[in-house]
N, C-alpha and C positions, 0 to 999 in steps of 0.2 A: 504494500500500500504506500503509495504517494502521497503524502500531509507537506502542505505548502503555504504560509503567509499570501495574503494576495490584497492587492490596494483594490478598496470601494469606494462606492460613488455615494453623497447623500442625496436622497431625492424629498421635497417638498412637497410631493403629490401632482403637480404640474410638469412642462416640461421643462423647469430649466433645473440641468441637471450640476453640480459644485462638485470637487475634489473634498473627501472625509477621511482622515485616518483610520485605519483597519480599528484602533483600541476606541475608538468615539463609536464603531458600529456594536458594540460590547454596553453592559450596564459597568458603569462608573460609581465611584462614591459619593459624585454629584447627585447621582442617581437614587442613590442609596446610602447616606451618611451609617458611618460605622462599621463598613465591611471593607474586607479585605480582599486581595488576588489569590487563590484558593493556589496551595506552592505543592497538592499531590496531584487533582483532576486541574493540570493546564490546559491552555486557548490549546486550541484544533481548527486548524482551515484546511479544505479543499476546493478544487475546484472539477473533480472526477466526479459524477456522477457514480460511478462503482462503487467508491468511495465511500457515501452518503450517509450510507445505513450506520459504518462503521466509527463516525463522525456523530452524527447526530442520532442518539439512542432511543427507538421507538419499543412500544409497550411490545404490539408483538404485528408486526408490518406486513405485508403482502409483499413483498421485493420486487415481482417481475412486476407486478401492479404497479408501482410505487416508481420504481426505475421510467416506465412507461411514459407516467404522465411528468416526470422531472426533462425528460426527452421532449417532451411535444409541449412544454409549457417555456423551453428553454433555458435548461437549469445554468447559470452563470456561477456557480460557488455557495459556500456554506462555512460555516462558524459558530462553535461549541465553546463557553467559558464559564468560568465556577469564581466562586466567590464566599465568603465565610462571615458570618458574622461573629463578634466580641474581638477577645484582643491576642485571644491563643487559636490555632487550630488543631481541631478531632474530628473525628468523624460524627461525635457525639452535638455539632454545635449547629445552628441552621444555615443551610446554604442555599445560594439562590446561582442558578443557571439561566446564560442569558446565549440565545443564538438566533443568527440569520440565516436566509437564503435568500439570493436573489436571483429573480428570473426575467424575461425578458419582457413582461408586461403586467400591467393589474391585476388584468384578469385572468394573467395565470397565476398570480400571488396566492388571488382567493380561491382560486382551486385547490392548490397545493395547502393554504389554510385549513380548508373544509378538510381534508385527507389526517391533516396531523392532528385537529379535533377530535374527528370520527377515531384517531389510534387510541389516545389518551383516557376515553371514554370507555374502551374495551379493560373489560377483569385480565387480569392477571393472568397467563398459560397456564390450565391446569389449578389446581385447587389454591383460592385466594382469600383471603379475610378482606378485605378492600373493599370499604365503602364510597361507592364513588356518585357526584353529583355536581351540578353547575351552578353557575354564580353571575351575576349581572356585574357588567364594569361600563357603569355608567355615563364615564369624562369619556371614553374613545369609543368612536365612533365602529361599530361591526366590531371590536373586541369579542373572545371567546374566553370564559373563565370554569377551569374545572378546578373541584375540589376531588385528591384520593385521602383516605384515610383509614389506616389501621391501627387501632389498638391492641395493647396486648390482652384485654381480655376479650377482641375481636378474635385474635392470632390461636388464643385456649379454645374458644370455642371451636372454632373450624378446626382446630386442629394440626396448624399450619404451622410447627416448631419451628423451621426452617424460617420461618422469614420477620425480620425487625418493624418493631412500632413504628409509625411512620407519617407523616400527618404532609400534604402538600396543594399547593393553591400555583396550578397554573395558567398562561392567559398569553393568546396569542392575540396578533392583529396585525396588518399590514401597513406600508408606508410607501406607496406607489409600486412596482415590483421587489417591492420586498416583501418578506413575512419577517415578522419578531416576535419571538418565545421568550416569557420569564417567568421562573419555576420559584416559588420559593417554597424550602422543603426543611425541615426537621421535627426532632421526636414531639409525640402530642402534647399541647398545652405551648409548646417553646413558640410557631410559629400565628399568624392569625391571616383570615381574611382581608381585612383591611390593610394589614400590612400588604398584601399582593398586592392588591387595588392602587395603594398611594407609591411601590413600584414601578407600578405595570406604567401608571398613569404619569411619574413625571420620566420615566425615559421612553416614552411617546413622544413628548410634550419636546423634549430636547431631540428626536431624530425627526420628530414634522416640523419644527422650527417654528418662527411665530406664522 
């Protein structure tokens, strides 16, 4: 596999298009005061479509499906980055994942939105404690907000030894042919909804410019 840094473009939703640094197309601490650059799960760019899956980690993806429409929507690259919040890093502490893609039009963006929605929304392969449901995110426009969560007296009940408590609020939305994902995810009680929402919503706010 081929993992490559690649210069992006910002787009305002119209056509004029500007020069962006690759770490502006990323959630910031502008973005997010108190977090940090996550120094186990680093940035990941490509721009292989092969690539994708292995880049950007879905729940449980249709490949040739997936491949398909990154092919006929014009898939231009992609971008996976992590993030920690407090002042040490664990695995124990919440993190927020932030990534793009870009493609060669809107309305392949929202296609390719609708696809990572529809992944995110699916149980877990095989036997899962995961209670999953959605969320309104009212400041951006066509925003997508799901919530997964398991507790661990979710985990006792099913049965599901194998897999950790886990509480997450994710929320997609595009930016002209872009898509943007922001995950924020730790053990229950640590993370909230609202915290997604005031996320999600000011690095919108900073990649649609005023």
């Amino acid at each position: 596999m081929t993992v490559t840094a690649i210069a992006l473009v910002a787009c305002d939703g119209g056509d004029d298009i500007a020069p962006l640094p690759i770490e502006r197309r990323f959630l910031t601490a502008e973005d997010a005061p108190g977090t940090k650059p996550d120094p186990v799960e680093t940035r990941q760019t490509t721009t292989d479509v092969a690539d994708f899956i292995v880049v950007y980690r879905l729940i449980d993806p249709d490949e040739d499906e997936l491949t398909t429409l990154l092919q006929e929507t014009g898939f231009e690259g992609t971008g996976v980055d992590s993030r920690f919040v407090g002042e040490s890093h664990s695995p124990d502490v919440p993190h927020l994942i932030s990534a793009y893609i870009e493609l060669e039009s809107e309305d392949g963006a929202t296609s390719v939105l609708d696809v990572l929605e529809a992944d995110v929304l699916k149980p877990c392969p095989g036997s899962c404690a995961t209670l999953i449901t959605t969320f309104d995110v009212e400041d951006i426009a066509d925003a997508r907000g799901v919530r997964r969560v398991a507790t661990a007296e979710d985990i006792e009940a099913a049965g599901t030894e194998d897999e950790q408590p886990l509480d997450s609020y994710w929320v997609g939305f595009t930016v002209g042919p872009f898509v943007y994902t922001v995950e924020l995810r730790g053990p229950p009680g640590s993370v909230s909804e609202e915290q997604a929402r005031n996320i999600a919503t000011a690095y919108h706010e900073r990649l649609a410019g005023p």
